[in-house]
C-alpha positions in Angstrom: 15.4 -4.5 -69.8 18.7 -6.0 -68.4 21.5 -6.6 -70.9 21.9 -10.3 -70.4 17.8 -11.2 -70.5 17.6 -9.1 -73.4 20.7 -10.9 -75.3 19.6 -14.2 -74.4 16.3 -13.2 -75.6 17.2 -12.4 -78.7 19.4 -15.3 -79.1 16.5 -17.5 -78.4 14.2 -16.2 -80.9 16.9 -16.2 -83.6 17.4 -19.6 -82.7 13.9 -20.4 -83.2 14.9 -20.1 -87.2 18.5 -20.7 -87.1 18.6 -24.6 -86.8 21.9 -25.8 -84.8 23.7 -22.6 -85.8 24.4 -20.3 -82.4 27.5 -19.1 -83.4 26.2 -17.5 -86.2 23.3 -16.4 -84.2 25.7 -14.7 -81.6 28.0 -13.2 -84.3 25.0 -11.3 -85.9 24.0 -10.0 -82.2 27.3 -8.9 -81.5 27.9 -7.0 -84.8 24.5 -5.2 -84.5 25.2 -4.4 -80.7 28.8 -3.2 -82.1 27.2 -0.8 -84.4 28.8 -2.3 -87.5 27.6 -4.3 -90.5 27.6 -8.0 -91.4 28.5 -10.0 -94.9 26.9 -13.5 -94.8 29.0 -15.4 -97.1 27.9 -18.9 -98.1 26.5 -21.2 -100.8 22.7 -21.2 -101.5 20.3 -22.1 -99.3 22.2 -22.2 -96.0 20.0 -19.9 -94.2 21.8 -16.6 -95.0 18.7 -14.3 -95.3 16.8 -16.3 -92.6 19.6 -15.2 -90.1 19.0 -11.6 -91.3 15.2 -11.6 -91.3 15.6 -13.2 -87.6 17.6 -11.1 -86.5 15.0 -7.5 -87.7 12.3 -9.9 -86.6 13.4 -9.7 -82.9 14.0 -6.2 -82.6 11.5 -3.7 -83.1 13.4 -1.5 -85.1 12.4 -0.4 -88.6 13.6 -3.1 -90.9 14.0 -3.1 -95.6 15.5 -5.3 -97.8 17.2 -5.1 -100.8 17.5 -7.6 -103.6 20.7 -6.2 -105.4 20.2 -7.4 -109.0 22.5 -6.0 -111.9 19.7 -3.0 -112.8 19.5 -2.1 -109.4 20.3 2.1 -109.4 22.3 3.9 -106.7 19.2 6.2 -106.1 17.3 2.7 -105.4 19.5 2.4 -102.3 20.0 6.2 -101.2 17.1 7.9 -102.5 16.2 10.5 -105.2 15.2 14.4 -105.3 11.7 14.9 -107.4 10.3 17.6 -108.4 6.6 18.4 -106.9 4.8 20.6 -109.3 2.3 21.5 -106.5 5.0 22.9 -104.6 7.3 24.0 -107.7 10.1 22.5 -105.6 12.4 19.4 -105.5 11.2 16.8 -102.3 13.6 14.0 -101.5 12.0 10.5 -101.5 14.0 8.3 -98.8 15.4 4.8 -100.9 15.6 1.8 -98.7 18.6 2.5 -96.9 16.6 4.4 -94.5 16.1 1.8 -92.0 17.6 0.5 -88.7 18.5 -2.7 -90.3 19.0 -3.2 -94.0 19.0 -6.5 -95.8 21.1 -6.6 -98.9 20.2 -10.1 -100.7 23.1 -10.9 -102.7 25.1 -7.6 -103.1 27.4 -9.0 -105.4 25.2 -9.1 -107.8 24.6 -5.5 -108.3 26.9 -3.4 -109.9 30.3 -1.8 -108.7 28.4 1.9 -109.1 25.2 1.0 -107.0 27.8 -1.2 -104.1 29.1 1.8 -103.8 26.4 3.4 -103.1 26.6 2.2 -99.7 30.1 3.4 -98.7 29.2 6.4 -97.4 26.2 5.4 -95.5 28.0 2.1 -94.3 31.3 4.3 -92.6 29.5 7.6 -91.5 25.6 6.8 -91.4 24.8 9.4 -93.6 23.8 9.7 -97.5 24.3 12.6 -99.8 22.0 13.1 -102.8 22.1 16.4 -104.9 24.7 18.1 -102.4 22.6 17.6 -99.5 23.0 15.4 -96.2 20.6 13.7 -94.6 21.5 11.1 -91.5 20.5 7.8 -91.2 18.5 6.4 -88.5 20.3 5.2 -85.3 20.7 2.3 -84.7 21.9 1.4 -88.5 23.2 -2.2 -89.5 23.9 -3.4 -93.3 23.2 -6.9 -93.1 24.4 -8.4 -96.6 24.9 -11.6 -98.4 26.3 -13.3 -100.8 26.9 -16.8 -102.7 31.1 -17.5 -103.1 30.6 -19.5 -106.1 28.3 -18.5 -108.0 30.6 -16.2 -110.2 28.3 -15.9 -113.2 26.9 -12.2 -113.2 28.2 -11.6 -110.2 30.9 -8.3 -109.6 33.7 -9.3 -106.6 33.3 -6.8 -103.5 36.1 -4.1 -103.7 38.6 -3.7 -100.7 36.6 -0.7 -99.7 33.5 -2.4 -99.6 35.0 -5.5 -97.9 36.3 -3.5 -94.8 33.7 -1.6 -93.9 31.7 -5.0 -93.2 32.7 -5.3 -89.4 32.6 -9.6 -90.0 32.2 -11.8 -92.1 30.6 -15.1 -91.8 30.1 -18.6 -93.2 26.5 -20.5 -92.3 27.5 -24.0 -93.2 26.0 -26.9 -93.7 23.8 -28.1 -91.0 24.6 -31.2 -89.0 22.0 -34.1 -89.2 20.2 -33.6 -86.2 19.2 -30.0 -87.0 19.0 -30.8 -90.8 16.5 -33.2 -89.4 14.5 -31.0 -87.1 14.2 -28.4 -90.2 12.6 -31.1 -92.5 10.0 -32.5 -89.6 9.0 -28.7 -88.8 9.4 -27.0 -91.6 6.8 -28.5 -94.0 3.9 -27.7 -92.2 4.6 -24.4 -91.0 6.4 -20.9 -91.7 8.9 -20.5 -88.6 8.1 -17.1 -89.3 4.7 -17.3 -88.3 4.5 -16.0 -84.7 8.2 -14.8 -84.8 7.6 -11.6 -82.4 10.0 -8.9 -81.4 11.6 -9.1 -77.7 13.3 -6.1 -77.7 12.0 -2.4 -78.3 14.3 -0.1 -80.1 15.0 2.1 -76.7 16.4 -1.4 -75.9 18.8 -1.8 -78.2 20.1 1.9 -78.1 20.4 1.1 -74.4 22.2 -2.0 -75.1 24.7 -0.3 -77.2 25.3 2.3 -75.2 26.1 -0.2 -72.4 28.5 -2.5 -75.1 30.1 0.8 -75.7 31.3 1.5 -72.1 32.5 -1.8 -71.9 36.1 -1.5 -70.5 39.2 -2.6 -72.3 42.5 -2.5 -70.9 45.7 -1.0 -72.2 46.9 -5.3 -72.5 44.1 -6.2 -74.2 44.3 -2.9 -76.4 48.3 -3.5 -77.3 47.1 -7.3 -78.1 44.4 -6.4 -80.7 46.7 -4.1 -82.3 49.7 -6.6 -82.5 47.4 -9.1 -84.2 46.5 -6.4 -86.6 50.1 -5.0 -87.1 50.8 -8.6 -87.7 48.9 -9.3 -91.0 50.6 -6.2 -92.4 54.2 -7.5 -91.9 53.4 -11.7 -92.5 55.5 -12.7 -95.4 52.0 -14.8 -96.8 50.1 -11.5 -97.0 49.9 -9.0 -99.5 47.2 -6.8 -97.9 47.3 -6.7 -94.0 44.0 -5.7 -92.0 44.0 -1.7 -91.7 43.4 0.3 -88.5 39.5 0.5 -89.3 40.2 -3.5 -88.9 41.7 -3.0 -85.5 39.0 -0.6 -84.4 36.0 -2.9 -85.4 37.6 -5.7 -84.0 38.2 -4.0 -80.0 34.3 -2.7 -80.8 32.9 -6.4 -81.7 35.0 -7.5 -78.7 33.4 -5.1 -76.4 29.6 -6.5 -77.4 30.8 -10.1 -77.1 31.9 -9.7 -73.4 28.9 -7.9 -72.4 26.6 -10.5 -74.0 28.8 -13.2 -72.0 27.6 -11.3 -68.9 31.3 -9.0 -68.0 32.0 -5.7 -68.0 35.3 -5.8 -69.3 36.7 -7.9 -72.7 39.8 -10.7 -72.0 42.2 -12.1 -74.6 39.8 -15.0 -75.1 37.0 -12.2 -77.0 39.6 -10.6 -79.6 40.6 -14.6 -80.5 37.2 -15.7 -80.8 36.3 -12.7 -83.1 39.6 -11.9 -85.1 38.6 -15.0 -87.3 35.6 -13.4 -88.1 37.1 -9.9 -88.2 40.3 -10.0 -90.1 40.0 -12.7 -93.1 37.7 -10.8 -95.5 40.2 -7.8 -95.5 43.5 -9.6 -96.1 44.8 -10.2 -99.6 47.3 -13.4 -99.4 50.1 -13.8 -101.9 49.7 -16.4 -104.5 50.4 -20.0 -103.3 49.8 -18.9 -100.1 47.8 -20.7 -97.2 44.1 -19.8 -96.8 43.5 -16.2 -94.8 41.5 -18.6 -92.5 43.9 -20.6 -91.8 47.3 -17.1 -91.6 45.0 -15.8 -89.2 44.9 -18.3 -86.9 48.5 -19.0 -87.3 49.1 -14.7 -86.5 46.5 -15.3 -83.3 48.7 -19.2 -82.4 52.2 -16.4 -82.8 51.1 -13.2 -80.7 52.1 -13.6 -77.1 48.7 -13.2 -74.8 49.0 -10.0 -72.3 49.9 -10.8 -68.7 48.8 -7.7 -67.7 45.5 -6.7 -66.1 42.3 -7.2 -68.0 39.8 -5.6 -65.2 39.1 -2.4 -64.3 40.9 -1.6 -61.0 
């Protein structure tokens, strides 16, 4: 299937859920086609797990969900070795992070020991249990949420966790007409029902390999990394984005312009997605402005390239 009709596809069928929300319809595509991981944040009842269940709904790739709660166990997640008396030997049973695309419900809610659980799997799509590796399936996309303020037995992501989350998102409210829309439809039916896949797995891995190729040019290159280099020198930051930020960022830029239809990524793709890139990795110092709002100041301050954007 052709890049475009398959995006467009997708988008459409995530939108069939997603009531007047395609940016955050696009930002999930673009992170999955990126091959990197997404944190929904938002208050309850916003659609944050809809947006996740859309988006395994319309691919057909192998899809398990996770509803982090503080007795959640690491081996839940990874997997554990048991011994098979038949066999007199130890056989590994798979835990749910064997998937294509994982949904953690509320991961904040589990413990620091089980979040971290994920680090290894999230940055080198692997997992190690009882000194042995086994790889994860390809493609592999955490999909996670979590509520802002709901503090109460809750445990803050650590900086680790936070940057290996590619974005970082906010659902918002809906506007009235869409609010609207969800009340009329949504009582009689399940906008789940009938929800089919429009993409096969061979797809997507074609997809990605095509996002991947995507050309960037030096400009654009020395651009995303002055934005970067910029949060780690700005006088209202005490943690700047780090080059895994800079990397993801190029990567997520790369999906967006071939889901717009071009083959190579302009100034206008690393602005649109450093808001969503940056924030959740950057520690401001007290008093300070909102990350949201330094960001977008840093992006308003770095001169756009003049340089060439397309390949020659």
């Amino acid at each position: 299937m052709e890049f475009e009709t398959a995006a467009r596809a997708i988008l459409a069928n995530i939108e069939k859920v997603i009531d007047g929300k395609p940016e955050a319809a696009e930002a999930a595509l673009v992170v999955f086609l990126a091959e990197g991981h997404l944190l929904i944040e938002d208050v309850p009842g916003v659609g944050k797990t809809v947006l996740a269940k859309a988006l395994g709904r319309s691919v057909s790739c192998s899809v398990r969900r996770i509803q982090f709660t503080p007795d959640l166990l690491p081996s839940d997640i990874t997997g554990v070795s048991v011994y098979n008396q038949a066999d007199r030997e130890f056989e590994f049973k798979p835990g749910a992070v064997f998937a294509n695309i994982v949904i953690g419900d509320e991961i904040n809610r589990a413990s620091p020991k089980t979040q971290s659980a994920l680090l290894e799997a999230m940055e080198e799509r692997q997992v190690t249990v009882d000194g042995t590796t086994y790889v994860l399936a390809s493609p592999f996309t955490v999909v996670a949420t979590q509520n802002p303020y709901e503090m109460e037995g809750t445990y803050a992501l650590p900086e680790a966790q936070r940057d290996r989350f590619m974005a970082r998102i906010s659902m918002g409210y809906p506007d009235t007409d869409a609010e609207l829309a969800m009340v009329r439809g949504r009582d009689a039916e399940n906008p789940f029902d009938g929800l089919e896949s429009v993409a096969s797995i061979e797809d997507v891995q074609s997809m990605i390999a095509a996002a991947r190729a995507i050309y960037v040019s030096p400009a654009v290159e020395h651009y995303a990394v002055n934005i970067t280099q910029a949060t780690r020198v700005d006088a209202d930051l005490r943690l700047g984005a780090s080059p895994r930020a800079t990397l993801q960022l190029v990567r997520a830029a790369k999906a967006r312009a071939a889901i717009q239809g071009r083959d190579y990524v302009l100034p206008d793709d690393i602005d649109a997605l450093a808001p969503v890139v940056l924030p959740h990795r950057l520690i401001p110092m007290r008093g300070a402005s909102s990350v949201e709002d330094i960001v977008d100041r840093i992006i308003a301050e770095t001169p756009v390239p003049a340089g060439a954007v397309q390949p020659s």
